[in-house]
Every structure is written in C-alpha cells, then in structure tokens.
C-alpha positions in Angstrom: -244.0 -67.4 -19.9 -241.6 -69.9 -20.1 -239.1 -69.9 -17.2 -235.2 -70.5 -17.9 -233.5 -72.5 -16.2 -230.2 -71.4 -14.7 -228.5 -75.1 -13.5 -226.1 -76.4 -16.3 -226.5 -79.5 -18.4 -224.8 -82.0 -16.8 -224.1 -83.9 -20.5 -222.5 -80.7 -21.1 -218.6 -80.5 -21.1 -216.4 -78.5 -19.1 -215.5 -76.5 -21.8 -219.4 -75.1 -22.2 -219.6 -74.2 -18.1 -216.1 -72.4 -18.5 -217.3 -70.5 -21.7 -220.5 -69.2 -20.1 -218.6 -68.0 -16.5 -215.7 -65.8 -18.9 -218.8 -64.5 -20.8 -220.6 -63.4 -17.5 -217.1 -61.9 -16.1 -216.6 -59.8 -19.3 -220.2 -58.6 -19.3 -219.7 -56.9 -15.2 -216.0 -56.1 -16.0 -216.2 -54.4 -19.4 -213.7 -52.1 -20.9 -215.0 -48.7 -19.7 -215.0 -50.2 -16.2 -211.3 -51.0 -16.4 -210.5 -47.8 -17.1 -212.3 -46.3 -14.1 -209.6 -47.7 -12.1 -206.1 -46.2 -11.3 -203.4 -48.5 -13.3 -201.9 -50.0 -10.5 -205.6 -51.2 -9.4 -206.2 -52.2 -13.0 -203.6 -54.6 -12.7 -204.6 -56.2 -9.9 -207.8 -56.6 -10.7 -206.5 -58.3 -14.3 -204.1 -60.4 -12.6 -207.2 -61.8 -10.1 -209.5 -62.0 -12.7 -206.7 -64.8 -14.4 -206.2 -66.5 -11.1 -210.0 -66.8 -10.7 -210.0 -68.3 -14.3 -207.0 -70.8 -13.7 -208.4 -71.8 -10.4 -211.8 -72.5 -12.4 -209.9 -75.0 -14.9 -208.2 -76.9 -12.0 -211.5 -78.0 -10.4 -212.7 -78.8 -14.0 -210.3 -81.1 -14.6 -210.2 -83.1 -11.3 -213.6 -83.8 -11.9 -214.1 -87.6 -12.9 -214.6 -88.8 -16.7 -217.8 -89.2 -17.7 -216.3 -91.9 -20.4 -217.8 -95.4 -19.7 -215.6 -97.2 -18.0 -213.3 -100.1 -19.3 -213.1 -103.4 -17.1 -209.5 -104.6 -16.3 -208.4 -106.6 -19.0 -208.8 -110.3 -19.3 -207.4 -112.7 -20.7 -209.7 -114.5 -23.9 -210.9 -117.6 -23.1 -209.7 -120.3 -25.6 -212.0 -122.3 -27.9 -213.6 -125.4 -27.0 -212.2 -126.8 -29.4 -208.4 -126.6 -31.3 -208.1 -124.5 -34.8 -207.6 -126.7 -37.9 -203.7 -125.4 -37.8 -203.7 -127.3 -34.3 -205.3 -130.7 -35.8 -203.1 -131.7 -37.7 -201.7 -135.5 -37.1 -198.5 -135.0 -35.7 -195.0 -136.0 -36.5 -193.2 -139.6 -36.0 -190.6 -139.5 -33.4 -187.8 -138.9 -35.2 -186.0 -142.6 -33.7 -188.8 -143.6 -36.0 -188.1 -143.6 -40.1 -191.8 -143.0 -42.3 -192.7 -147.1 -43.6 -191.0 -147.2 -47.2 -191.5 -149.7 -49.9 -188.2 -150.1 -52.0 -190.1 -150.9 -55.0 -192.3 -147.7 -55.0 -189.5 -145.4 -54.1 -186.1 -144.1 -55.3 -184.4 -145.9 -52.3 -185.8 -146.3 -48.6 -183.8 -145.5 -45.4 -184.0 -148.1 -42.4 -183.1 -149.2 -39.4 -181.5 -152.3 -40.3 -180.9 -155.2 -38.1 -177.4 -154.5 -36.7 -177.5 -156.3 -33.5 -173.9 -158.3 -33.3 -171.4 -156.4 -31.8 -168.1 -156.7 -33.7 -166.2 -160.3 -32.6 -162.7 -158.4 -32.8 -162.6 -155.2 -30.5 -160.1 -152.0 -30.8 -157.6 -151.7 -31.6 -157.1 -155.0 -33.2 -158.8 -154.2 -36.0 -162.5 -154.4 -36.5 -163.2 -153.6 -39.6 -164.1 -155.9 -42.1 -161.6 -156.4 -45.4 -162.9 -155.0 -47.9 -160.6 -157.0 -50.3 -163.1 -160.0 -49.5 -166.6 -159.6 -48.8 -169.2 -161.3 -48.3 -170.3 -163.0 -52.2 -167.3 -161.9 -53.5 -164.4 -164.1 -55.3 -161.8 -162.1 -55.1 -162.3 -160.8 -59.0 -163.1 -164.8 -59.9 -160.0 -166.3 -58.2 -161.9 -167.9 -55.7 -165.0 -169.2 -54.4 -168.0 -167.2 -53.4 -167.1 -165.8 -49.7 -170.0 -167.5 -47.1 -168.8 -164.9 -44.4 -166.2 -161.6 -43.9 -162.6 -161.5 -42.7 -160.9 -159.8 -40.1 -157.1 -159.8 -40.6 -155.2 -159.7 -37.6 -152.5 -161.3 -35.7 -152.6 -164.7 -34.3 -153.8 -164.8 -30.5 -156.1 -161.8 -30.8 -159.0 -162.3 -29.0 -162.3 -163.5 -30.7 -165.3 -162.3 -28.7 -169.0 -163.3 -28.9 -171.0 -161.4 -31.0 -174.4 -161.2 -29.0 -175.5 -163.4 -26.0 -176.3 -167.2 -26.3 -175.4 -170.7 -25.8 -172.2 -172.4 -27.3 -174.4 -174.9 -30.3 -170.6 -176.0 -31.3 -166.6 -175.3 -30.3 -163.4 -177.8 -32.0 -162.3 -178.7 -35.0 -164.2 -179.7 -38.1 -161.8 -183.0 -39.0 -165.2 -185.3 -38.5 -168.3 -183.0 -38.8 -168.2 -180.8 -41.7 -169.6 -176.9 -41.3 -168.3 -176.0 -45.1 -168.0 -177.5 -48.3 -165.9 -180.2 -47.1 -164.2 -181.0 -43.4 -160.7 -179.3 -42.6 -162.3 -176.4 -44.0 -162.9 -174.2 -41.0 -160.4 -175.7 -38.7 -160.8 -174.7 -35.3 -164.0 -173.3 -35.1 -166.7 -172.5 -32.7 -170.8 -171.8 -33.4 -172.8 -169.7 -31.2 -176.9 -169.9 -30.9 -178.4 -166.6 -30.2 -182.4 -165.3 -30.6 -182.4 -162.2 -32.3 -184.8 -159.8 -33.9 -187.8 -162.7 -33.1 -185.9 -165.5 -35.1 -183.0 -167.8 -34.4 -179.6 -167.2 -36.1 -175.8 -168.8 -35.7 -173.0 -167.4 -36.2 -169.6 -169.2 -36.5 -165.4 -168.4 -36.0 -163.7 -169.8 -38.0 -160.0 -170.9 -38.5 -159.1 -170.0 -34.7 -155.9 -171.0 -33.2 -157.3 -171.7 -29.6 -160.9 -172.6 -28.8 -161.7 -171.0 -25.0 -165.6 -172.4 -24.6 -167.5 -175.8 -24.9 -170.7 -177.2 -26.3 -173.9 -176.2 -24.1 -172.0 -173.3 -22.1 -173.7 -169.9 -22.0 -172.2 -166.6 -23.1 -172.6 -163.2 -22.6 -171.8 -160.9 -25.7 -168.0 -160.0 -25.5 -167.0 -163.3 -23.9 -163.9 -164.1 -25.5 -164.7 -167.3 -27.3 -161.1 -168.3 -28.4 -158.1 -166.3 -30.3 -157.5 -165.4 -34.0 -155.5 -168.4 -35.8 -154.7 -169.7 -39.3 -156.2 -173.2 -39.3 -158.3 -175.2 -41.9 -157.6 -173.3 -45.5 -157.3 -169.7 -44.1 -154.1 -168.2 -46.5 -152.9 -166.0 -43.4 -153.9 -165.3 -39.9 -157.5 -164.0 -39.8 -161.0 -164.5 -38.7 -163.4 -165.8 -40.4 -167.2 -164.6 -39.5 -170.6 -165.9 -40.8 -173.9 -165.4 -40.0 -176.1 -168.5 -40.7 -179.9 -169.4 -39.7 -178.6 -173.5 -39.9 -175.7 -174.5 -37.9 -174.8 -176.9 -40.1 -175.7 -175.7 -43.7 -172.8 -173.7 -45.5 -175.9 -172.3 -47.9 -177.9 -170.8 -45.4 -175.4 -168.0 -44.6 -176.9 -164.3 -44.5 -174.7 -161.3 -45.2 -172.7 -160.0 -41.1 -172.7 -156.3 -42.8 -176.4 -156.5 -42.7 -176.1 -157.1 -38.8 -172.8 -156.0 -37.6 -172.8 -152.9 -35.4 -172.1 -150.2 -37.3 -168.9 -148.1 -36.8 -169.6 -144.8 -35.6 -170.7 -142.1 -38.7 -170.8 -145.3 -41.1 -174.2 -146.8 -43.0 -175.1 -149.6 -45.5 -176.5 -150.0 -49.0 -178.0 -153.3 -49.6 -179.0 -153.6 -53.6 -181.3 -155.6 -55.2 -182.0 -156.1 -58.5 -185.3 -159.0 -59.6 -187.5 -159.0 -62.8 -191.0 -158.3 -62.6 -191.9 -161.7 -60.9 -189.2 -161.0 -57.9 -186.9 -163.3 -59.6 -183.4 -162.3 -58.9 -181.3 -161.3 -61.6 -177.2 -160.5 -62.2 -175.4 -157.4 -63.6 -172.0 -155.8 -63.4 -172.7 -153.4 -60.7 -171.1 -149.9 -59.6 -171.7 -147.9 -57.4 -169.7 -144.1 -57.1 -169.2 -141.9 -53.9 -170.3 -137.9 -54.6 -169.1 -136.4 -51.1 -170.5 -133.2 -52.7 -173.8 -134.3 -55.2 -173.0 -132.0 -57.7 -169.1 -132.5 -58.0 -167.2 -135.5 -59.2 -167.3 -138.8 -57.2 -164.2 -139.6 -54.9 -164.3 -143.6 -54.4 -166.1 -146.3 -56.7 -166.7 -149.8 -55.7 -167.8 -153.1 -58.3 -169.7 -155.0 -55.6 -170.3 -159.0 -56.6 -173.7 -160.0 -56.7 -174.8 -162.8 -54.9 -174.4 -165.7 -56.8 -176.8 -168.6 -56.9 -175.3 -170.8 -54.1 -176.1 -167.7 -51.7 -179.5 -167.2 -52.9 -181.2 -170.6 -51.9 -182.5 -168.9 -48.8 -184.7 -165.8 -48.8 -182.5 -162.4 -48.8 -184.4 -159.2 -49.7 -181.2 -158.3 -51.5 -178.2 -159.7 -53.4 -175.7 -157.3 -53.1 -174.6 -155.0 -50.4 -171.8 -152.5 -49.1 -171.0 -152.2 -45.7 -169.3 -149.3 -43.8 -169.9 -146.6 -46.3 -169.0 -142.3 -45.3 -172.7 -140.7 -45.3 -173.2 -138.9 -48.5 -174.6 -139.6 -52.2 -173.9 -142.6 -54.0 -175.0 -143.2 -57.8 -175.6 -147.4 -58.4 -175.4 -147.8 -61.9 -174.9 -151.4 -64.6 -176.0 -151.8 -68.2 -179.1 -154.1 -68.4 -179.8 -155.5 -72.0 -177.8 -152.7 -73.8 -180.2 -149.7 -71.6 -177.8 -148.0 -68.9 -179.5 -148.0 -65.6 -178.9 -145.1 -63.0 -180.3 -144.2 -59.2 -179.2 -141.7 -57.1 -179.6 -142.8 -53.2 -178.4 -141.5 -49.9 -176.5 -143.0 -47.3 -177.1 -142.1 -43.5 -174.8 -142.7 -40.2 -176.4 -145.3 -38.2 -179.2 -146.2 -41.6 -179.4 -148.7 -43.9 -180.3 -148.1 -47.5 -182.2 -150.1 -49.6 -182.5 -149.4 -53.5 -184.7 -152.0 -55.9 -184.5 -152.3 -59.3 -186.9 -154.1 -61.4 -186.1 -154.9 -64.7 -188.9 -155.7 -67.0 
C-alpha cells in the first residue's frame, strides 16, 4: 500500500497550504456541531475560528519570495567601439569658413585680409568717401583713383596703419610716387610684412610730416596731420595700398585690407572670360534688406580699368563697408542680362565670379 505523505509541497504556494487548513477546520467544525453550542458560545467560537484564519495569512505572507532574485542594477557597459551616429567627421570651428572656389559656386564667403587699422581714428571720420573709390573717375571726370579718401579737416591726425619702418616721409617735388612729381605733396610711405608678403602703404597730400626715413613705427603712431597739398581739391587724405614703393601701378584696392567697421562686410566682383582674362561691364549691384521685398540702396561700381590691372588682383571691382544682407550683382553682357544673388556677412568678405563664355 502506498503511503501518503502528509508534509506539503514546498513549490506549492501559500494559497494551496491555506486552502487545505480551512478545508480541515470545516470538516471538525461542521454545521450540526455549531449548533450544539449555546449562541453566545457559537460566537465565540466563529469569531476565533477567523482570528485563527487571519493569524494564518499573516505568517504566510512574511514568508520570503520564492521569485529569483534580481541583482542591483548596473549600469551597461559601453561598446568598444563608437556607433556610426558617433563617427561622423566633425564640424569646422566655426572661426573657420568651409574652402570655397568662386568659380564653382554662387559666391564664397571669406575671411579677407583686413589687417590695416584705419589711418584716421574717431571721431574724425574714418570712413572712406564713397563719392571716390578706389578705380573710380568720379562718373569719367577724372582719372582712375590709385587709393581712397578720407575727408577731414586740416591738422587731423594721420596714424600708421600697421607696424613697420618709415621706407619714405617729404614732399615729392624731386622723386615722383604718381603720375608725375607735385602730385602727392607732402607724403610719407610706410614698409610693413603682412599676410607672408611685403606691402606699402602711402599718405598722401599731408600738411605736416611727423616721422623720417628708417624710423620704426608701431600701428597708430601718428605719422603726420591731414593737409591739402600736391593736387588734392580740398582737405583730405589720401590712402593707397601698394606692393612697390615707387610704382603708381602696383596699387591694390585699401577696402580689401582696411579693418572693417563694426557689423560691415565686402563684395569684391570679378568678372574674366573663359581663359581668366579680365573683362568690363556696366555693373550694379542692389541692397534687399528683406530678400523677397524691394531693394533699398543701389550702387554702379567702376571696374578696374587697365592701368589697375597690370598686377595680379583676383578681382576688378569691389564695395567696401556694405550693411549684412542680400545683394543682387547684375550688367548686360553681349545683349544676355546677367544676375547673382550673394550674401554679405559682418566681419566677411564676399567673393562672386562671373565667367563669360
């Protein structure tokens, strides 16, 4: 004969040994005996046989979980090696513009070279005239402009434009800086080494000279005071930027080097065939403060003419100290009307190419 067992599964839930111990207490306390009792016995009896129950629960649940435990969480370790998201080459600094080639693109957005500080500080005025610029003749009145103006009164100081030596400082009645002597007046040339080359630049019509030949200079010396000699038609300065002291021809364009004015940028144009041969057209170039509304300012910037081009410019023509915005260049070339929308930056110089085929 088989013999039972009476101990209790122990994979066997709480609920199962509850069940079978209210099935044994109904089986000794069945109805009929209940009723063998007085009623106030009855109830007392009831009321122990529910405390015996709840006490029964209590225990069961304080027993421990038989669930397998979880270990403390953790945190993942990471991959060996970064997901493809993470590979990816990162960004330039943003000081740093993405290499563009002006022929390829719509327009490209540099850093320029704008390393001369401004020969007239505030608040004499800085600014160069617009009325003037450099290539232009004054709507054919006048020759080509070599350099930019800066009207002010006589005496104002004149201050060096970047640290060097003094290559030049007097008059030019025996050695001739322009087309002919007399020309500049009182002038005085300065020798700096900028940007890995060797430049010039040179003050012209001055009404006092302050430096001599061989004398260093620290950028912001004053050099000598605003005047109205040599051919000037009013008190001014006269700036250039040159890469020969003595060569009116080899003059390069001061916007392009100038120290910008704070929230201003440049557009240098240039417009070749398709062997890089420079070629002319009536420029124009509109300012759009708002791209899709109508343009608030317009400018007919000269283009360089021949004399200006013997050395090698990337461009030959330019705007200086233009609001940051959208600008529209447009000419008629051969009867076809030509059109390219570029942006201006603070602090950025712009460079648009055209090549006409």
């Amino acid at each position: 004969m088989k013999k039972i067992s009476t101990r209790i599964p122990k994979k066997r839930g709480h609920v199962t040994q509850i069940g079978k111990l209210h099935e044994c207490l109904l089986k000794r306390h069945s109805r009929n005996s209940f009723t063998s009792y007085p009623q106030g016995i009855r109830e007392i009896r009831v009321k122990s046989l529910f405390l015996l129950l709840a006490a029964i629960l209590l225990a069961a649940c304080a027993q421990p979980a038989t669930a397998t435990p979880v270990p403390a969480s953790s945190p993942s370790p990471l991959p060996s090696s970064p997901s493809p998201l993470l590979t990816s080459s990162p960004l330039p600094p943003t000081s740093t513009l993405t290499p563009c080639d002006p022929s390829a693109a719509d327009y490209c957005l540099t850093d320029g070279t704008f390393l001369l500080q401004r020969p007239i500080a505030a608040p004499a005025n800085d600014a160069v005239d617009r009325a003037y610029p450099y290539a232009s003749t004054a709507g054919g009145t006048r020759e080509p402009h070599h350099g930019v103006e800066f009207p002010n009164a006589s005496g104002t100081p004149v201050l060096a434009a970047a640290d060097g030596t003094v290559f030049y400082a007097g008059d030019d009645s025996s050695t001739r800086f322009g087309p002919w002597t007399n020309f500049y007046g009182n002038l005085v040339v300065l020798e700096h080494s900028l940007a890995s080359r060797t430049i010039f630049t040179l003050y012209g019509h001055l009404s006092i000279v302050n430096v001599v030949a061989g004398q260093p200079v620290r950028a912001g010396d004053k050099i000598g005071e605003v005047g109205a000699t040599g051919v000037a038609i009013g008190s001014h300065l006269h700036f250039e930027v040159r890469l020969a002291p003595e060569d009116y021809a080899s003059t390069l364009n001061p916007e392009l080097w100038l120290a910008l004015h704070p929230g201003a940028g440049v557009l240098s144009i240039r417009l070749a065939d398709g062997d890089g041969n420079f070629v002319t057209a009536p420029l124009s170039v509109q300012y759009f403060p708002d791209a899709g509304g109508a343009f608030t300012q317009a400018w007919q910037p000269d283009v360089y003419p021949d004399e200006l081009l013997i050395i090698n410019h990337w461009e030959n023509a330019a705007l200086g100290n233009l609001a940051p915005g959208h600008y529209r260049v447009t000419f008629l070339w051969e009867g076809v009307w030509q059109e390219r929308w570029v942006e201006v930056q603070a602090g950025k110089l712009t460079q648009v190419e055209f090549v006409m085929k």
